[in-house]
C-alpha positions as CSV (number, residue, x, y, z in Angstrom):
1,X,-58.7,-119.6,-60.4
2,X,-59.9,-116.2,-58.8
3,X,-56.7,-113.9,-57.6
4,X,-57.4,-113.2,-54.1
5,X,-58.6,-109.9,-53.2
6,X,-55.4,-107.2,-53.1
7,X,-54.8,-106.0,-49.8
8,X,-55.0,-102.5,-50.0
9,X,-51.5,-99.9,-49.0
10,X,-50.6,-96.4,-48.7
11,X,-47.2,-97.3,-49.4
12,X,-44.3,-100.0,-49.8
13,X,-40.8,-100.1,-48.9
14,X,-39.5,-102.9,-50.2
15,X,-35.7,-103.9,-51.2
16,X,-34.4,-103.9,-47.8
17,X,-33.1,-106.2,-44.8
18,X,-35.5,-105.4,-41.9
19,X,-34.2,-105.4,-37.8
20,X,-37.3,-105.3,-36.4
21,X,-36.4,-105.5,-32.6
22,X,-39.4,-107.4,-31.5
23,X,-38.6,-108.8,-28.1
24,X,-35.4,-106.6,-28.1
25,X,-33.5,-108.3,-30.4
26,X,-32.9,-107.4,-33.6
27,X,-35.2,-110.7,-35.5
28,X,-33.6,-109.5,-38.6
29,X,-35.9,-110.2,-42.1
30,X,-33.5,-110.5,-45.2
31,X,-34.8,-108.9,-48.4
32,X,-38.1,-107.5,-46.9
33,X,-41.0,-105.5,-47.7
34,X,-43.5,-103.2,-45.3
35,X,-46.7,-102.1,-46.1
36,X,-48.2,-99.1,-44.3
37,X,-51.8,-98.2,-44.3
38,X,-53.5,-95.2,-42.0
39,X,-50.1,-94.7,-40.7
40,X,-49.6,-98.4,-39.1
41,X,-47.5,-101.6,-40.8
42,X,-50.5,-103.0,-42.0
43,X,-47.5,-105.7,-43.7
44,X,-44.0,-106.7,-42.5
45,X,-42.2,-110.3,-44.0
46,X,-39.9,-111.5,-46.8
47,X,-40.7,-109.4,-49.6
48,X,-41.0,-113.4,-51.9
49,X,-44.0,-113.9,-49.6
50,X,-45.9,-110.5,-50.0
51,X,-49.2,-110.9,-51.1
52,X,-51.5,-109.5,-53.5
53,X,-51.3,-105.9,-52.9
54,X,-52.2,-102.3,-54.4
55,X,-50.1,-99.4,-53.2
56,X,-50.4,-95.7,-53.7
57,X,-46.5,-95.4,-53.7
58,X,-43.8,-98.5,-53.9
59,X,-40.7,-97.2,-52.6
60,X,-37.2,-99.4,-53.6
61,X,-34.8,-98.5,-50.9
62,X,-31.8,-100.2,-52.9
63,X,-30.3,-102.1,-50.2
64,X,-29.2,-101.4,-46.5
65,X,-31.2,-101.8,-43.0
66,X,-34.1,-100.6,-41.9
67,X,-34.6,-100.1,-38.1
68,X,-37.7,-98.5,-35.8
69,X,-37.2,-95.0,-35.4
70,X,-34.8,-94.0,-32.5
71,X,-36.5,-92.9,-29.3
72,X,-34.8,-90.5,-27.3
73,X,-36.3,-91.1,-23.4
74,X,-34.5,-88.7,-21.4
75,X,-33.9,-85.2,-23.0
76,X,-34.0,-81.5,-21.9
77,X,-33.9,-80.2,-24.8
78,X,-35.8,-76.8,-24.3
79,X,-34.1,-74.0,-22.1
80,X,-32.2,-71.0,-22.2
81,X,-29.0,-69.8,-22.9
82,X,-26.3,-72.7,-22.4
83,X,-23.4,-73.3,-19.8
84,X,-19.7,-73.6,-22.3
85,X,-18.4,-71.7,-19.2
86,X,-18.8,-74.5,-16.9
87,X,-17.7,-77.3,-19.3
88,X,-14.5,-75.1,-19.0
89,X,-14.2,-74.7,-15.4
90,X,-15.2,-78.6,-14.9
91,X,-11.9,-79.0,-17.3
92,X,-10.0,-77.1,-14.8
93,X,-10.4,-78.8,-12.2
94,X,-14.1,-77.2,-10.5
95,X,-16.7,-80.2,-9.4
96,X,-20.2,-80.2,-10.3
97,X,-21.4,-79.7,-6.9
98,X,-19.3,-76.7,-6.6
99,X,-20.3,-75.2,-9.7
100,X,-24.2,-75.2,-8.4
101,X,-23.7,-74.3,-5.1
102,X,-21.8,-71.0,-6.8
103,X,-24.9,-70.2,-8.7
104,X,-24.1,-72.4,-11.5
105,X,-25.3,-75.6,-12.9
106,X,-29.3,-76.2,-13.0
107,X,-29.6,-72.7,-11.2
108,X,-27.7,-71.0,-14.2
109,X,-30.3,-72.3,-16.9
110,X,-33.2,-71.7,-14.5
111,X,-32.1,-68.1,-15.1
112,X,-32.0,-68.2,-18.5
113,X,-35.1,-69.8,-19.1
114,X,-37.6,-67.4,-17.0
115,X,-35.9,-64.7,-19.0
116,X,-36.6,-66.5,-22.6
117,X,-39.7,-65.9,-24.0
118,X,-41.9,-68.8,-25.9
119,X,-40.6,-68.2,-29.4
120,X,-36.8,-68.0,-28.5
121,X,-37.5,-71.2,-26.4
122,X,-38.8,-72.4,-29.5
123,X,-36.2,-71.7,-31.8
124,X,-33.3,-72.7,-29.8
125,X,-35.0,-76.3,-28.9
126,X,-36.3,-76.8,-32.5
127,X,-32.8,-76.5,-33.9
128,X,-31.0,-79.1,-31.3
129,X,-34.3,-81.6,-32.2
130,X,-33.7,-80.6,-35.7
131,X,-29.7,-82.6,-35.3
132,X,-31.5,-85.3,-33.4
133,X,-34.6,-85.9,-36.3
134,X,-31.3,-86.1,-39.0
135,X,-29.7,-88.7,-37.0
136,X,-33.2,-91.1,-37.0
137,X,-34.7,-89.9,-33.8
138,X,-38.7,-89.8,-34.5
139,X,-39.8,-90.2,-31.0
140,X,-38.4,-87.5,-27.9
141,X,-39.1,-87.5,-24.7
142,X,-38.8,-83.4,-23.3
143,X,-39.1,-82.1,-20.1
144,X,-38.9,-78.7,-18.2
145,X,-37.4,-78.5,-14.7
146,X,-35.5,-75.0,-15.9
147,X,-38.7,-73.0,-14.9
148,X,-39.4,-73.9,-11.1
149,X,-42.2,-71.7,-11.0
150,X,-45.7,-72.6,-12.1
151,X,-45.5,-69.6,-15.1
152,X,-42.0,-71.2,-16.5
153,X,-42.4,-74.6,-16.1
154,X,-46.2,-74.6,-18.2
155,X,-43.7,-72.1,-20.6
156,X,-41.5,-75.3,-21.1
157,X,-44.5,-77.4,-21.4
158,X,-46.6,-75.2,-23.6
159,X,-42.5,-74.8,-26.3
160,X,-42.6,-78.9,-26.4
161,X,-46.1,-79.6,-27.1
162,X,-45.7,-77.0,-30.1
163,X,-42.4,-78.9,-31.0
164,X,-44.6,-82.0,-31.7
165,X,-47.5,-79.5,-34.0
166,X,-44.4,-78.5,-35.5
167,X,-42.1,-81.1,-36.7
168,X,-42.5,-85.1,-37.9
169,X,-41.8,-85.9,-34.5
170,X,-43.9,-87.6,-31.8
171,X,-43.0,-85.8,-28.1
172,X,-43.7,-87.0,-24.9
173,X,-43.9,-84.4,-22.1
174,X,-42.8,-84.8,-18.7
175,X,-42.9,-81.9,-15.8
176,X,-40.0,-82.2,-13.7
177,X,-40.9,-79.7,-11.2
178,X,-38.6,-81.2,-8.3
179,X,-35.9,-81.0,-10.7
180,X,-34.1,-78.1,-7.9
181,X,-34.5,-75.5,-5.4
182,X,-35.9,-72.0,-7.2
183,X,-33.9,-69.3,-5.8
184,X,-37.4,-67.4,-4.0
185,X,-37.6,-70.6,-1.6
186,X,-35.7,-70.9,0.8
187,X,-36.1,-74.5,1.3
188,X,-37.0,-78.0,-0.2
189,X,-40.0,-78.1,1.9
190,X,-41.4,-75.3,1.5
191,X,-40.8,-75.3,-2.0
192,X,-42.5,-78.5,-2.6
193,X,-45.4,-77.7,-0.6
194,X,-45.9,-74.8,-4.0
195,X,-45.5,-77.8,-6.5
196,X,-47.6,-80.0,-4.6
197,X,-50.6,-77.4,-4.2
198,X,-49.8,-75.6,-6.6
199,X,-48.1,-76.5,-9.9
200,X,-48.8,-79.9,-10.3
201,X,-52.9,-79.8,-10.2
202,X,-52.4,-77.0,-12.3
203,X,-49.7,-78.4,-15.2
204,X,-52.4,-82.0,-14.5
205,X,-55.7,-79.5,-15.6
206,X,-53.6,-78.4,-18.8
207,X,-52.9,-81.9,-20.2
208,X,-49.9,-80.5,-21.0
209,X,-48.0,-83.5,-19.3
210,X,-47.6,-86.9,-19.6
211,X,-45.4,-88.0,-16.8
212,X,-44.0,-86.3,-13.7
213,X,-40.2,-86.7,-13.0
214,X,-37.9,-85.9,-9.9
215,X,-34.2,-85.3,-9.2
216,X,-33.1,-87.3,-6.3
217,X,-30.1,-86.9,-5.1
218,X,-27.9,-84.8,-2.1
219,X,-27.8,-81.5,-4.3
220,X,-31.6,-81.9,-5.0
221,X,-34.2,-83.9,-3.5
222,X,-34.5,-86.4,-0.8
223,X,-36.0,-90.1,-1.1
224,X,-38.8,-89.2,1.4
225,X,-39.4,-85.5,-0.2
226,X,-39.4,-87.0,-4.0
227,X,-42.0,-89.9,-2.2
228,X,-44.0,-86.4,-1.1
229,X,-44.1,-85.5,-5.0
230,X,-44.7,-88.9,-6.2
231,X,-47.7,-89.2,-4.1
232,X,-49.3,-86.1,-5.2
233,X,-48.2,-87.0,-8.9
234,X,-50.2,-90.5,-8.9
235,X,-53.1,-88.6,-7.1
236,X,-53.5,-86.8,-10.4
237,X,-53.4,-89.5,-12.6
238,X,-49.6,-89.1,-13.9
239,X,-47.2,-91.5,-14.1
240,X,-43.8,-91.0,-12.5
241,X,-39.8,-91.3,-13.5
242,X,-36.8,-90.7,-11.2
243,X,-33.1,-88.8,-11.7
244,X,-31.4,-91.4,-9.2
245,X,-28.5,-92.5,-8.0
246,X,-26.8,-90.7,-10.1
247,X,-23.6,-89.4,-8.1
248,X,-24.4,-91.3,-4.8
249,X,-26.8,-94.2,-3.6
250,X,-29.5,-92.6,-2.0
251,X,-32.0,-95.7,-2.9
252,X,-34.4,-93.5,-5.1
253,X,-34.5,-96.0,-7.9
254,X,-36.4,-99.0,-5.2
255,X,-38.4,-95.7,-3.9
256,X,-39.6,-95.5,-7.9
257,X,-40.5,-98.8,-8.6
258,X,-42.9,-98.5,-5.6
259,X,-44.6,-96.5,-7.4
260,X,-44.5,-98.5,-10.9
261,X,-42.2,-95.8,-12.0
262,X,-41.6,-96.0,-16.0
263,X,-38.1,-95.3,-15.7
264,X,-35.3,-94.6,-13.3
265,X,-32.3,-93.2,-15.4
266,X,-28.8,-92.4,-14.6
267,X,-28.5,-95.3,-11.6
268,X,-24.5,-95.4,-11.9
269,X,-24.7,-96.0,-7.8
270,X,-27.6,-98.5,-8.0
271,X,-27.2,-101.3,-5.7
272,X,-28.9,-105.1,-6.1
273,X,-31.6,-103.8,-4.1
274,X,-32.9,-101.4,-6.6
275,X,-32.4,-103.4,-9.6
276,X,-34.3,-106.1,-7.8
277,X,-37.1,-103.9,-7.1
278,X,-37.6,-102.2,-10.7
279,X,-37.5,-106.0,-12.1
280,X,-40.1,-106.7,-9.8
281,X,-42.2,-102.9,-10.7
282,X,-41.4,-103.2,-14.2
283,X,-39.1,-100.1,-14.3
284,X,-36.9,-99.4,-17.1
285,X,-33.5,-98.9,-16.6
286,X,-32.8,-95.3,-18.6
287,X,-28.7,-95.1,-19.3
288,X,-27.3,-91.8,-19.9
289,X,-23.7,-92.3,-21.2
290,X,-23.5,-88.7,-22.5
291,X,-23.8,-87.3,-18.8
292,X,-21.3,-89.9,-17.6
293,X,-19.0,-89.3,-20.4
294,X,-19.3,-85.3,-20.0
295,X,-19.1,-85.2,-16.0
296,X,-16.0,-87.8,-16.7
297,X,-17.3,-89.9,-13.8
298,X,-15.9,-93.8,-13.1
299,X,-18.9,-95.9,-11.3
300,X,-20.8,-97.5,-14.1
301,X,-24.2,-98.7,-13.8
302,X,-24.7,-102.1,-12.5
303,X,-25.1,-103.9,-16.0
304,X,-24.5,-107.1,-14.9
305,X,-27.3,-107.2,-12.4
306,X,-29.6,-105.9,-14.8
307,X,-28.6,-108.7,-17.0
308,X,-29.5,-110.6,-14.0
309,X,-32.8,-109.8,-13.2
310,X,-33.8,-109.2,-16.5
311,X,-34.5,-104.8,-16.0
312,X,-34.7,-103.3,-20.0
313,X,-32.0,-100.6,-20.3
314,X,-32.5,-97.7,-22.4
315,X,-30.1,-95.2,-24.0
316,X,-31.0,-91.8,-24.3
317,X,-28.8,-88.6,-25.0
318,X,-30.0,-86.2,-21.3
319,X,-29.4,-83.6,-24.0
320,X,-28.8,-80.3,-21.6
321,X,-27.3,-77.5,-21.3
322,X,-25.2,-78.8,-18.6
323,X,-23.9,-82.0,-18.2
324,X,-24.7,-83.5,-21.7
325,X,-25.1,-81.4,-24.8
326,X,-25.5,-84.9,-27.2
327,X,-26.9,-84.0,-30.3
328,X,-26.4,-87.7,-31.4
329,X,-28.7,-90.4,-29.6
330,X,-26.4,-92.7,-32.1
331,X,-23.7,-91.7,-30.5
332,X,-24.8,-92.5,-27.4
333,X,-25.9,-96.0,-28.5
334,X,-22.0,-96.1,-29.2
335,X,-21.2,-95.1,-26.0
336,X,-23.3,-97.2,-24.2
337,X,-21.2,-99.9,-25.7
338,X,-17.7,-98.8,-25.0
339,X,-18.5,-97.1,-21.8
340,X,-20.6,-99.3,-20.2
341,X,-19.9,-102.5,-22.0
342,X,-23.8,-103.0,-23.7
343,X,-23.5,-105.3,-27.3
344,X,-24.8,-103.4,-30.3
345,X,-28.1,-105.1,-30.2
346,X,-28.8,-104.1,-26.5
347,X,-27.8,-100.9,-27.3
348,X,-30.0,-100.4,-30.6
349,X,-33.0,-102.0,-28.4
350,X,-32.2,-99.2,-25.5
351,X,-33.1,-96.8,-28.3
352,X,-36.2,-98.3,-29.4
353,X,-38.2,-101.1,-27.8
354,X,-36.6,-100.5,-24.3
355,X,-37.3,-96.5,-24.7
356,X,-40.6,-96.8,-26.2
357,X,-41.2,-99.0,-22.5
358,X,-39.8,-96.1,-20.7
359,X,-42.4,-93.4,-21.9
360,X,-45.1,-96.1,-21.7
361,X,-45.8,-96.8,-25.7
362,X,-44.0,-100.0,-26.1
363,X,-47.4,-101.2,-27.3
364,X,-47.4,-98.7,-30.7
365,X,-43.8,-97.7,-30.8
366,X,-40.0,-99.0,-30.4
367,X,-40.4,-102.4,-32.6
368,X,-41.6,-102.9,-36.2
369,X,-44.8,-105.3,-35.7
370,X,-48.2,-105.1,-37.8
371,X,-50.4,-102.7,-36.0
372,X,-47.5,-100.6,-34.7
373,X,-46.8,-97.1,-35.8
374,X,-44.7,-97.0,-39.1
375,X,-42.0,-94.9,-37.6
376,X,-38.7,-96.6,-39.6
377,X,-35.2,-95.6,-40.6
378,X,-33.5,-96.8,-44.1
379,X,-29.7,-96.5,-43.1
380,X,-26.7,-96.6,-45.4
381,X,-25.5,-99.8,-43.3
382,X,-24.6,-103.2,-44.0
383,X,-25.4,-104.6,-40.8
384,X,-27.3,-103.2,-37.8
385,X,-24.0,-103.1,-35.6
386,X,-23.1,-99.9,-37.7
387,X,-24.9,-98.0,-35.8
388,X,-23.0,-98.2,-33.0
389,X,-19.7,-98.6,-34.7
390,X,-19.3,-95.7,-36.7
391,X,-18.5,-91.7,-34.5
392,X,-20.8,-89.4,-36.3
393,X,-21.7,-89.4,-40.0
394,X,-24.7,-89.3,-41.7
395,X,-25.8,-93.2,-41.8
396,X,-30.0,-92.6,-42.4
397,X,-30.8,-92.2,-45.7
398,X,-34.4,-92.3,-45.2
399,X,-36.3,-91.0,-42.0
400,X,-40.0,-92.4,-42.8
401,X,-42.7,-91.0,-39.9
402,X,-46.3,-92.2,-39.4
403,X,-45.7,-93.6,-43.2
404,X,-44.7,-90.7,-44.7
405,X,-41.2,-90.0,-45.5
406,X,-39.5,-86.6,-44.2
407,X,-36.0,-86.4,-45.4
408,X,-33.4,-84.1,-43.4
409,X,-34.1,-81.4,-45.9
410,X,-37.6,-81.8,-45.4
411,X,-37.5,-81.5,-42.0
412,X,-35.0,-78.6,-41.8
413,X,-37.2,-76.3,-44.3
């Protein structure tokens, strides 16, 4: 009898239990093998029923889980400088609001970052991602919002594209001009009537973007001026996401989802008229326990109604200088549980499938399938709730990108 024709591999991990978060849950495979090829699982089952095969490399991983790569939707991770001082004064008793309208807060770091130049944009960001990449992030979503003028904010864009030429990491882009009122305009209107003729058609030109996001809320933007935006976003061919509802119900989130928005994030103030409305659009639900956590605020998002109407919640860190400097999206996945009452397998799904739907890749990214993008974590776990049970600590043995394996001390050399 003729052996069948080998299929033909790049590499094999094999020796491993598999959580492969198709659907969102974690459809775990005991003592599995994957086979990439070009990049892509071009193999994923029980390792007894892989067959005939020829691989470049085999890799045993010797036991433990292996996960999708962690997506972090929702980060500011490049800008300048950093606010300690007003972590302190929160501590002693100074709101948030009260901080920014005393110059502080998102004004603060709008400061810093005209004042930075590429390269110490660069260096600063690629050390914080460089924490994130060790904890089994391989996917980040960045965005600028600390420039406000059209100069800064394609300086933020130009620092995160070279993040992604620069590191095993895939970035996402998204300009969040209406992210706050620049200092030289004396109003909101006036001030979006720049982005709108201005900035946006020029950041949509560059392709340096790959979403447009807004901050809606009484310190920032109105519904009806972040619907201005919106307009002018879609006009241009970019997708949208929404900061909403964040510290009061101003109904941005059902605003969004008339839009299709990808995501609406924060939503602590979300009423069943939102959540109805992004389950009907499609919009993710992105969670942000580090922000909640750091701001020490009490309304939690509405997860029961999301459970409801069946929205997809995602985790991600909000990494930023203000509100939440989370170096750990794994730590958020833990908080998401004990703050806000997710399982473990919602919460690992909010940092993959879930977030790879909020940046609009859900269809290469955020599940191990064949076809998808072999983006996979080998952790040092004995079942996939340790990711969201253990504070800290350095759980991924393994961080494998596109196929090809980059190890923390790869990645920080």
């Amino acid at each position: 009898m003729t052996q069948a024709t080998p299929i033909l591999l790049d590499s094999l991990w094999h020796n491993v239990n598999v959580a492969t978060m198709k659907d969102g849950i974690y459809n775990s495979i005991i003592n599995a093998a994957i086979g990439v090829k070009d990049g892509r699982i071009a193999w994923l089952g029980e390792a007894g029923k892989l067959p005939n095969y020829h691989a470049n490399e085999v890799h045993d991983i010797q036991g433990g889980w292996v996960t999708p790569g962690l997506i972090d939707c929702h980060s500011h991770v490049v800008f300048g400088g950093n606010r300690a001082a007003e972590f302190e004064q929160r501590l002693n008793g100074i709101s948030y609001q009260e901080i920014a309208k005393n110059g502080g807060g998102i004004g603060a770091s709008v400061r810093a970052t005209r004042e930075a130049n590429d390269d110490a944009l660069l260096n600063s960001a690629k050390a914080r991602l460089q924490s994130l990449m060790a904890d089994g992030v391989t996917t980040i979503e960045i965005k600028s919002g600390y420039g406000l003028s059209l100069d800064s904010e394609m300086k933020m864009l130009r620092v995160a594209t070279a993040l992604g030429n620069q590191l095993p990491i895939t970035v996402k882009r998204t300009c969040l001009a209406a992210h706050a009122l620049p200092p030289e305009h004396e109003n909101n209107e006036t001030y979006l009537d720049y982005v709108c003729e201005t900035v946006l058609p020029e950041i949509a030109a560059s392709g340096f973007a790959d979403a447009v996001d807004a901050f809606c809320e009484g310190i920032a933007f109105s519904k009806e001026q972040v619907q201005r935006y919106f307009t002018k976003a879609k006009a241009l061919g970019l997708p949208v996401k929404i900061h909403a509802e964040q510290l009061s119900s101003l109904g941005g989130a059902r605003m969004a989802a008339k839009f299709n928005a990808l995501s609406a994030d924060h939503i602590e103030y979300a009423e069943e008229e939102d959540i109805r409305a992004m389950a009907q659009s499609g919009t993710v639900a992105v969670l942000l326990p580090g922000a909640f956590y750091t701001l020490r605020e009490t309304q939690r998002p509405p997860i029961a109604l999301m459970r409801q109407y069946d929205v997809p919640m995602a985790i991600a860190t909000d990494v930023n200088p203000g509100t939440s400097p989370a170096l750990s999206l794994r730590l958020m996945m833990n908080m998401s549980c004990t703050l806000f009452g997710l399982t473990p397998e919602e919460s690992l799904a909010g940092a993959t499938l879930f977030a790879a739907q909020a940046l609009g890749i859900k269809d290469t990214h955020g599940s191990l399938e064949v076809g998808k993008v072999a983006d996979f974590v080998c952790w040092d776990i004995q079942s996939p709730g340790e990711l969201c049970y253990w504070l800290g600590g350095n759980l991924a043995k393994r961080r494998v990108y596109h196929g090809n394996e980059t190890m923390h001390q790869k990645i920080v050399d």
